[in-house]
N, C-alpha and C positions, 0 to 999 in steps of 0.2 A: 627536141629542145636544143638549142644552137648553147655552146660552151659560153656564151655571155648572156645568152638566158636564164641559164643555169646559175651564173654565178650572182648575178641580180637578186633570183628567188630566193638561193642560200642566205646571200646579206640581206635581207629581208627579214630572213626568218633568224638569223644571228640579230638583227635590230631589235627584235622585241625578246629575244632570251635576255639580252642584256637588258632592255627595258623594266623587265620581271625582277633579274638580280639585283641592279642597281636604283631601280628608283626611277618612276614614269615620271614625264614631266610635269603634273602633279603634285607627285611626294614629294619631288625635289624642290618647288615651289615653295612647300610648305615647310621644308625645314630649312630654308633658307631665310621663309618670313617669321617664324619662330626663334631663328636664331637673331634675327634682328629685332625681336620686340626684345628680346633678354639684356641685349646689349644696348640697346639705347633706354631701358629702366637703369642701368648701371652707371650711363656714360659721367655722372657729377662725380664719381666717387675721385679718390685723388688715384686709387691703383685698380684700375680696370682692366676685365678681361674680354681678349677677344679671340673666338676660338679657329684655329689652323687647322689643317689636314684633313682628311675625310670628312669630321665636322661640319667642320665650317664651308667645306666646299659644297655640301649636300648629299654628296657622297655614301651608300648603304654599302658595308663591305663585313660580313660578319670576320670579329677578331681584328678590327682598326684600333689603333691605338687612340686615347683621346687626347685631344695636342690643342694646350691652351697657351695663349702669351697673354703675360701680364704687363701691360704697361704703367710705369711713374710717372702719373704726370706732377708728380713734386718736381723733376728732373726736364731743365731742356738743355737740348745739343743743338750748338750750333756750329757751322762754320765758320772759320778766323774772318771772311768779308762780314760778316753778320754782326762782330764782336760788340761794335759802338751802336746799333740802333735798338740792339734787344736786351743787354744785359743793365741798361741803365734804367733805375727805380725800381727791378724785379727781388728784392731782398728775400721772398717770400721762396723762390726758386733756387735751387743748385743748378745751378749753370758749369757746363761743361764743355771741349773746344774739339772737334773734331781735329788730331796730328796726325800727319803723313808717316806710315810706318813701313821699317825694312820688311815688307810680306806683298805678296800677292795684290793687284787690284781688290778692293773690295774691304780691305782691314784698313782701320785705322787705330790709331791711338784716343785716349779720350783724359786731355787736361783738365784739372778742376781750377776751374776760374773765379766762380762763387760758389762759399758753400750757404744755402738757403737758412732758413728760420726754422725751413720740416724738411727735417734729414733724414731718413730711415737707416737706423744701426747699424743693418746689411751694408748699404753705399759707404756710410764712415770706417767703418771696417776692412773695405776694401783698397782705403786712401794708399797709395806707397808713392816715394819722396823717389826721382830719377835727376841728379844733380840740386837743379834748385828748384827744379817742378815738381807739383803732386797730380799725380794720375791716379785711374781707377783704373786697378789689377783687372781682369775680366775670370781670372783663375781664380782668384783669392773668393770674386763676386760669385761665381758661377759654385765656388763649393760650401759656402757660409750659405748661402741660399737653398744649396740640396739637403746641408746639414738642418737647417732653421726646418723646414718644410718636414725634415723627417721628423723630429723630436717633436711637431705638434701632431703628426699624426702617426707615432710609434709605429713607423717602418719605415725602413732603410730605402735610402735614394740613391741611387748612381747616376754618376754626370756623364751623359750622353752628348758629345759636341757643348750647342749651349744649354740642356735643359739637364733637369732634375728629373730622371725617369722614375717611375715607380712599377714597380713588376706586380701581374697579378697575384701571382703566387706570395708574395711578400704582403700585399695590400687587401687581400681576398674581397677584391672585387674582379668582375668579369671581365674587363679590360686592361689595360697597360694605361697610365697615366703620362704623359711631360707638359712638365711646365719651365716654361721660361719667363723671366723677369727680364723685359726691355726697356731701353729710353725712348722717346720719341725727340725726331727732330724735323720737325717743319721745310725744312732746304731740303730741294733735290741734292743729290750728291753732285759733285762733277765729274768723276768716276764714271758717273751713267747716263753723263750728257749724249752720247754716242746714239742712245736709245733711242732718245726723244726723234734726232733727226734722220738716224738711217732710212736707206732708200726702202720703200713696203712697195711694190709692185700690187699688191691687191690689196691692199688701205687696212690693212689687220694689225694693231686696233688703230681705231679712226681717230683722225687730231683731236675728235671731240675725249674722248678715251683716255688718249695719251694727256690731255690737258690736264685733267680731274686727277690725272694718277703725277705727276709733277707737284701738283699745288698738294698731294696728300704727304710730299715727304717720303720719310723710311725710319726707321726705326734701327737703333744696335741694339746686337743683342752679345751675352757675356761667353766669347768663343775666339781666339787667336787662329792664324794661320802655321796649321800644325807640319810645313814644310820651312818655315822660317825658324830662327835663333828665338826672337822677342815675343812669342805668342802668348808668355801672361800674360801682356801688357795689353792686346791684339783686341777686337770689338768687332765684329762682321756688321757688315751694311745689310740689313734687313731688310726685303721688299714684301714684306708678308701681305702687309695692306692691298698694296699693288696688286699682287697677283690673283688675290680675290676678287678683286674688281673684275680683272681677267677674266677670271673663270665665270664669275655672271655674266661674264658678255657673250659664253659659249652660248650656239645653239643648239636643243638636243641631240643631236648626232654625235655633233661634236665633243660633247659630254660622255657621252654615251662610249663612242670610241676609247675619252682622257680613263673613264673606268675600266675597260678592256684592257687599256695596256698596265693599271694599277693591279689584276690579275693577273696577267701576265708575270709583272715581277715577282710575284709570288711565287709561278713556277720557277721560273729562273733559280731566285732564293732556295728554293726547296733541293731545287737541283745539282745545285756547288757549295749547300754544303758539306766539310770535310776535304773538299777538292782543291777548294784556294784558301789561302791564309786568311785573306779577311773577308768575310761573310756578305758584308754589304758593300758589296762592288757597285751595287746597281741601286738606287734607294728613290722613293717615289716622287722626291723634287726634281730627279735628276730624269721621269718620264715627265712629269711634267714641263720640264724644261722641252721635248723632246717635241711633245703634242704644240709648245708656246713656236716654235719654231714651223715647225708643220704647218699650224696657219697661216703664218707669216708668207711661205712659200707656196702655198696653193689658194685656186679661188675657190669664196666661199658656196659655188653652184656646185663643186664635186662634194661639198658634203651633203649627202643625201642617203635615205636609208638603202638604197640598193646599189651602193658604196661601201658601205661600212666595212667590209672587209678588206677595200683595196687601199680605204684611208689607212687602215690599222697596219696595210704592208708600208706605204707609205712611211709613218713612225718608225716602223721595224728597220728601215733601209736605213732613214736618218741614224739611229743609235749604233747599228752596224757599221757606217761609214765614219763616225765618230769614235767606237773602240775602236776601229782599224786604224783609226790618226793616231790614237792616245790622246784625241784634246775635246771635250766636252764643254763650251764654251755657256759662262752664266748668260742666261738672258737677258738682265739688265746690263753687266759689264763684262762685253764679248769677249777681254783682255785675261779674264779667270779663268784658269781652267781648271774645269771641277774635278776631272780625274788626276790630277794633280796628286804622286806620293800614294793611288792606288789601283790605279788601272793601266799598269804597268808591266815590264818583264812576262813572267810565267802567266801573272793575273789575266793581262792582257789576252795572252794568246787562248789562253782556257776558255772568258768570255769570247774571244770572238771564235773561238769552234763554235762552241754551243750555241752563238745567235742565227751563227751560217746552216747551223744544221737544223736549227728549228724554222727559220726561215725557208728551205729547203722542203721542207714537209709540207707549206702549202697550209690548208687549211688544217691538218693534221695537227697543227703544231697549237691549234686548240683545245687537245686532248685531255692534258693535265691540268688545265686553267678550271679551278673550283674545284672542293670535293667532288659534286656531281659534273660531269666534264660539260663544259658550252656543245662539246661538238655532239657530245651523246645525246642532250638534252636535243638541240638540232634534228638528231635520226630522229626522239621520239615523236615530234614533233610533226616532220615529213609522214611519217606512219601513222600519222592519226594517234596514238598511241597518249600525246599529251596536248592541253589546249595550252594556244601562249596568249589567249583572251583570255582572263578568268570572267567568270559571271559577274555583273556589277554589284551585287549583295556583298559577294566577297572583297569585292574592290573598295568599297564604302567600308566593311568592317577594317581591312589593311589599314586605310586612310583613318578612321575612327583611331585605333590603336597608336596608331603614331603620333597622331594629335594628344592623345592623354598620355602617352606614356612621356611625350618631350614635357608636360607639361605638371600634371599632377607627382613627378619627385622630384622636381625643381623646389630650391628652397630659399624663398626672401621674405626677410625682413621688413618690420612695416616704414625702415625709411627709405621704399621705392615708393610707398603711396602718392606722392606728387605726381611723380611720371606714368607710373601706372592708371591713374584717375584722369591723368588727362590725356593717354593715348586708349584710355575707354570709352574719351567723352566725343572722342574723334574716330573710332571704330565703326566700320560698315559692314566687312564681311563677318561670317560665322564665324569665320576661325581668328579673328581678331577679337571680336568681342568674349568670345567664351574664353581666350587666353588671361586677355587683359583682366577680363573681371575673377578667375580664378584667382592670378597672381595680386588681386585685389583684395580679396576675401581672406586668402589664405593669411598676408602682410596682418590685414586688422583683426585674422582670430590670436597671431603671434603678440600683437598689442593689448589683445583681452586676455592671456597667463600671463604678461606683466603686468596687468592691473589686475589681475587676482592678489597678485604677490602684496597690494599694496592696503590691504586688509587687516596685516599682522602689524603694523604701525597705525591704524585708523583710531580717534578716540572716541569710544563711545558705539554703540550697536548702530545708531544714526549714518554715522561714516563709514562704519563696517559695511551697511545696508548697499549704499552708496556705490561704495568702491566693488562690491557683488553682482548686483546690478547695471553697472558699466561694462563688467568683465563679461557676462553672461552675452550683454546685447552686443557686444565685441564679436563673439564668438560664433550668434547665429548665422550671417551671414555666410561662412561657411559649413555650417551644418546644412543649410538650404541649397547647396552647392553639389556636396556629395553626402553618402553614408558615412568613410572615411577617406581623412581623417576629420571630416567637419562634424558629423553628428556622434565620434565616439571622444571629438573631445569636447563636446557639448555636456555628454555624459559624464567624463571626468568632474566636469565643474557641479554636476548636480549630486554625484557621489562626493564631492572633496564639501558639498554643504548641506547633505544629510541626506538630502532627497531619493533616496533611494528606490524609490517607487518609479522614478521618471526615468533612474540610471535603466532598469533594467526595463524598463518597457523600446528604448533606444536601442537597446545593446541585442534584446530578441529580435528587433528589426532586421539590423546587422546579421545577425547567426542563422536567420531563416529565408531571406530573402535571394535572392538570384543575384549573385555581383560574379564580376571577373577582377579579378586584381591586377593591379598594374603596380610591377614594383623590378627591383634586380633580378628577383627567381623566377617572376613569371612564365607562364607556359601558353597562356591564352587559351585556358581549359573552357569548357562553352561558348565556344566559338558558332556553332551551329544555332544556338538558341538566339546570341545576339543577331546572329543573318536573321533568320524570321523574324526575330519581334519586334529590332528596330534600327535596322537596314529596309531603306528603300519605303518608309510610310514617312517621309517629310520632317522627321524629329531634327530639332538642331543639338548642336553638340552637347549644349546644357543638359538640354533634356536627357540625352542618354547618360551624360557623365551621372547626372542624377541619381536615376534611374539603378544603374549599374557600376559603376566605378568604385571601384574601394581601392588603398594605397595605403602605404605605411605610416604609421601615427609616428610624428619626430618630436618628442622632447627636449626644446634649450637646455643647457647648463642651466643658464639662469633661471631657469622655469620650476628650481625644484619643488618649490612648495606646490604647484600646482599640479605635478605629479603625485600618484598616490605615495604616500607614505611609504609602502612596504617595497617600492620599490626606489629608493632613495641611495643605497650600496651602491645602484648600476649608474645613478644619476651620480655621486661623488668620484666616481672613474671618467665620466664625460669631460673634456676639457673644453675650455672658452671659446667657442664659434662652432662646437661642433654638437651631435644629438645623441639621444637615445634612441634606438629606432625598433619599434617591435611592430611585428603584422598586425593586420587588423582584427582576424578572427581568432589568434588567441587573444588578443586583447579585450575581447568582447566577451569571451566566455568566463576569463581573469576577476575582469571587472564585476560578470554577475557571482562569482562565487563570490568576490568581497561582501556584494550588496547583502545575499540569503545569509552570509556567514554575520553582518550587522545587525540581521533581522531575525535571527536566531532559527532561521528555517532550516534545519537539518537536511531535510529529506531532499529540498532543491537544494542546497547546498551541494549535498552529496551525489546529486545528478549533474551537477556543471562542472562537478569533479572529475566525472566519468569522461564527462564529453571532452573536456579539457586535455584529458589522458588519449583522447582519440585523435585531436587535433595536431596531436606533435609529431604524428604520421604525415600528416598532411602533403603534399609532395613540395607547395606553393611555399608555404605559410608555415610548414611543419619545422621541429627543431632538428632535421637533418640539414637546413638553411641557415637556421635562426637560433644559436644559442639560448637567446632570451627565453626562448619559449620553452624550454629543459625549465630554467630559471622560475619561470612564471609559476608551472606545476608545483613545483620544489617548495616555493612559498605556500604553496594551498596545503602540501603536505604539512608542513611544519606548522603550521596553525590549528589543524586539527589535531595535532600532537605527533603525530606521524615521523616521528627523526630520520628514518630508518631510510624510507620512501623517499623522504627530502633529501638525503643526502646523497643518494643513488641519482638521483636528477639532477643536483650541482655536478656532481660528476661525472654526468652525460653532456652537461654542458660544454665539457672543456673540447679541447682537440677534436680535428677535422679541418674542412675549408669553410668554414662561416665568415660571414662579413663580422668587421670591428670585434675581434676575441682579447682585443686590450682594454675594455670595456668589462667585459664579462668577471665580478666579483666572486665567482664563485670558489674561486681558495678559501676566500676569507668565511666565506660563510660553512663553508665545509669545518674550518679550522673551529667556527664557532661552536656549530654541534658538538666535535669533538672537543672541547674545553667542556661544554657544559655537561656533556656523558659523564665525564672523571669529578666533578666538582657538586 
């Protein structure tokens, strides 16, 4: 085999490692068109989210941070030509003036010109007076915003550039959160007129591209030019939209590569630190930037999968010849340069040993890219050792999982119903329909616990009837959908109105049947059973969601009455937009001790008690995840008289890594026992 044979077969077989890692074309389809059913049920709202970085790119990278921008659209920016055609009859808008600021291409100032009718607190907060003008601070905005964002969800935010980070560790969820609050502004900038007309040798992206991405505007977001004097005042030009566009326009390969070098940084990362000052030399807008270039400069015929290696040297060469300038130039405005204030002096020359000498290694310098190494996974591979086909069973169950999991702990409200219903009634493939009508079902069983709630005001059994009967037919629709949380809050409503014969006959459904849950803790335990029985026999997504899917039951603040009773402590810790969220199979086992414990049945009481007690093992579902589920027990002790028992489970509840433990009442209930021991 001739040394370019060779190197073909290799990239070949590095094309579908990373197709495994990152996401076939496919998955990545799908969570592309997932991500866009989400955002266009949102788009009417006045602050909308749309999600950046791995996200939003399609991106599978375990340990990605999730990176959402929020935009106001109560807020537009505009440029001073703009001033007299758009700011007149908009009363409704705060209008703002893009100014020329002492920093870097790319920063500007941001004058307040009008302040609207709908101002959010945040922006007014941020007004400061600079002679006889009022501007919005970007500093003042960027930390009332980390500060706002923490006090509703009791943990601490640090201001990261423009966003509000949130650590996992601080937030005990599985990822890293940022969020940013942007303006939107319709104008290109002129800043980045350069763009539009620079010379392409290989038409990347096409006028058609470039057009669509001009008329989208840009966005500020709240960040100064941290090499200038004036960067409170400072706003960065945003191309988040843009670049997205971009990235849809990759072709697999292409993609496939932009994730390769998103590994890569990682090595790097992993590699320098303690060795330079600051850590993020290297950060993955700035490979981005690197791959947006790469195209630009070569034809789209060499990206091909028995390429892929040489493309990925290609990238390597560009970012090496860029530390070696000191200037990493933005891709929208060639005039910034990003290393600017850090890739510099000692920085400098440390990155660019390190890039010469990994680049040097040749394919080697795949070694440390992923815990299990690309090149290792490569030998296995060569050796027969591993398949980089998997079986289609298992490709459908992959595909399956990611479908439910994007979609079943998504949480909306029933005022997407409009958009929802009617991107249902225009739905053709599988995987639209089954999204659409979930996030349909789910919105109207959220509209049936507020109209449960509307029972305790009703006059008369007539109205009460009424208002029950709405709530239940509310509700079915997602019980017909999944197990949970459709059919176990279906049960809630037949336990919250006596029926207790129906609660538990739902809830034994639930506890005996075959489900895989899909939630934060998941593990995708029975993986094996879903391949055989419904992988590969023609079922659509409903059916299986049906069939098998279970997911976390979420409780509104608002919802409390419709929540049982005894757990009403946990629901008074919940604040306004956010849940109570317990698993499904202790919730199931919970609910039938209430039912026997109503119906005076000792003996099954005392056997849901047991199993209750087994369930918190559970590896999924169990209270080594799930505080609640200590809690859950606790309560069943303490109703059978049990103090002792009960109090020993509040206080398993406490500490560890569980999601939401600000939530978690159990002092108070601990504190109660012990009042009522002495009294």
């Amino acid at each position: 085999m001739s040394d370019q044979d060779e190197l073909y077969q290799k990239s070949w077989i590095l094309h579908h490692v990373l197709d495994r890692l990152i996401g076939s074309r496919e998955e990545v389809a799908i969570r592309r068109r997932m991500i866009f059913i989400r955002e266009y049920i949102e788009r009417d709202k006045t602050v909308v989210e749309f999600n950046t970085g791995s996200m939003g790119e399609g991106v599978h990278m375990n340990g990605s941070d999730v990176d959402i921008m929020q935009i106001d659209n109560n807020v537009i920016v505009i440029c001073p030509d703009q001033h007299t055609s758009v700011s007149r009859g908009r009363t409704d808008k705060t209008i703002l003036i893009m100014r020329a600021s002492d920093s870097r291409p790319g920063y500007v100032n941001l004058e307040l010109d009008q302040r609207g009718q709908i101002s959010s607190e945040l922006l007014v907060e941020s007004i400061v007076r600079d002679g006889n003008k009022l501007f919005i601070s970007s500093e003042k905005f960027a930390r009332t915003f980390a500060k706002t964002w923490g006090l509703m969800g009791k943990v601490d935010l640090e201001n990261k550039g423009p966003a509000a980070s949130m650590d996992c560790k601080s937030s005990y969820l599985p990822f890293d959160v940022d969020l940013v609050r942007s303006f939107p502004c319709s104008s290109w900038p002129k800043e980045a007129n350069e763009w539009l007309s620079r010379p392409r040798f290989y038409e990347w992206p096409n006028k058609a591209l470039r057009d669509q991405i001009e008329q989208g505007g840009c966005h500020l977001v709240p960040v100064g030019d941290k090499t200038s004097a004036g960067s409170c005042l400072q706003w960065r030009i945003s191309f988040t939209t843009a670049e997205r566009k971009l990235m849809y326009s990759f072709t697999h390969q292409q993609f496939l590569v932009y994730g390769l070098l998103k590994f890569f940084l990682k090595q790097i990362s992993e590699s320098l630190k303690g060795i330079t000052a600051d850590v993020d030399l290297l950060t993955s807008y700035i490979m981005k930037t690197v791959i947006f270039h790469a195209l630009e400069q070569t034809p789209t015929s060499l990206w091909q999968e028995k390429n892929t290696f040489i493309c990925f040297m290609i990238c390597l060469n560009i970012l090496i010849a860029w530390v070696k300038a000191g200037y990493c130039p933005n891709y929208f405005i060639s005039r910034n340069n990003m290393f600017s204030g850090k890739v510099q002096g000692r920085n400098q020359r440390i990155l660019l040993r390190w890039l010469i000498m990994l680049h040097d290694l040749k394919w080697e310098c795949l070694s440390g890219v992923t815990h299990i190494s690309i090149v290792m996974r490569m030998r296995l591979i060569i050796s027969g050792k591993l398949e980089y086909m998997p079986p289609p069973k298992q490709l459908e169950r992959e595909r399956d999982m990611l479908i439910f999991e994007g979609t079943v702990t998504s949480l909306f409200n029933y005022d997407i119903l409009p958009k929802s219903l009617a991107l249902l009634a225009r739905s053709t493939s599988d995987l639209d329909k089954f999204v659409t009508l979930y996030y349909t079902v789910q919105a109207l069983s959220y509209m049936g616990m507020d109209t449960f709630e509307e029972h305790t005001s009703a006059r008369g059994n007539k109205e009460k009837y009424k208002s029950f009967r709405k709530s239940k037919n509310l509700l079915t629709p997602l019980a017909s959908a999944c197990k949970s949380p459709g059919q176990l809050m279906l049960a809630t409503y037949y336990y919250q109105t006596g029926n207790y014969m129906r609660t538990l006959e739902l809830c034994g459904h639930m506890i005996s049947s075959f489900t895989i849950y899909i939630g934060e803790c998941s593990e995708e335990n029975g993986s094996n059973r879903y391949e055989q029985h419904y992988c590969g026999h023609g079922y659509t997504l409903l059916d299986k969601c049906q069939k098998t899917c279970v997911s976390d039951l979420r409780f509104l603040q608002n919802n409390v009455l419709f929540c049982p009773s005894q757990l009403h402590p946990e629901m008074t810790k919940v604040h306004d937009g956010d849940v109570l969220v317990i698993p499904p199979l202790p919730y199931a086992v919970f609910l039938s001790f209430l039912c026997y414990y109503e119906l005076g049945d000792t003996r099954r009481r005392d056997t849901a008690l047991t199993r209750l007690r087994v369930v918190t093992y559970d590896a999924e579902q169990g209270g080594g995840q799930h505080w609640i589920v200590h809690n859950l027990l606790g309560i069943c002790y303490e109703m059978i008289g049990d103090t002792s028992r009960a109090f020993r489970e509040y206080k398993n509840s406490l500490g560890g890594r569980r999601q939401r433990p600000h939530y978690n009442p159990s002092e108070e209930r601990m504190e109660r026992l012990q009042n009522s021991k002495y009294n």
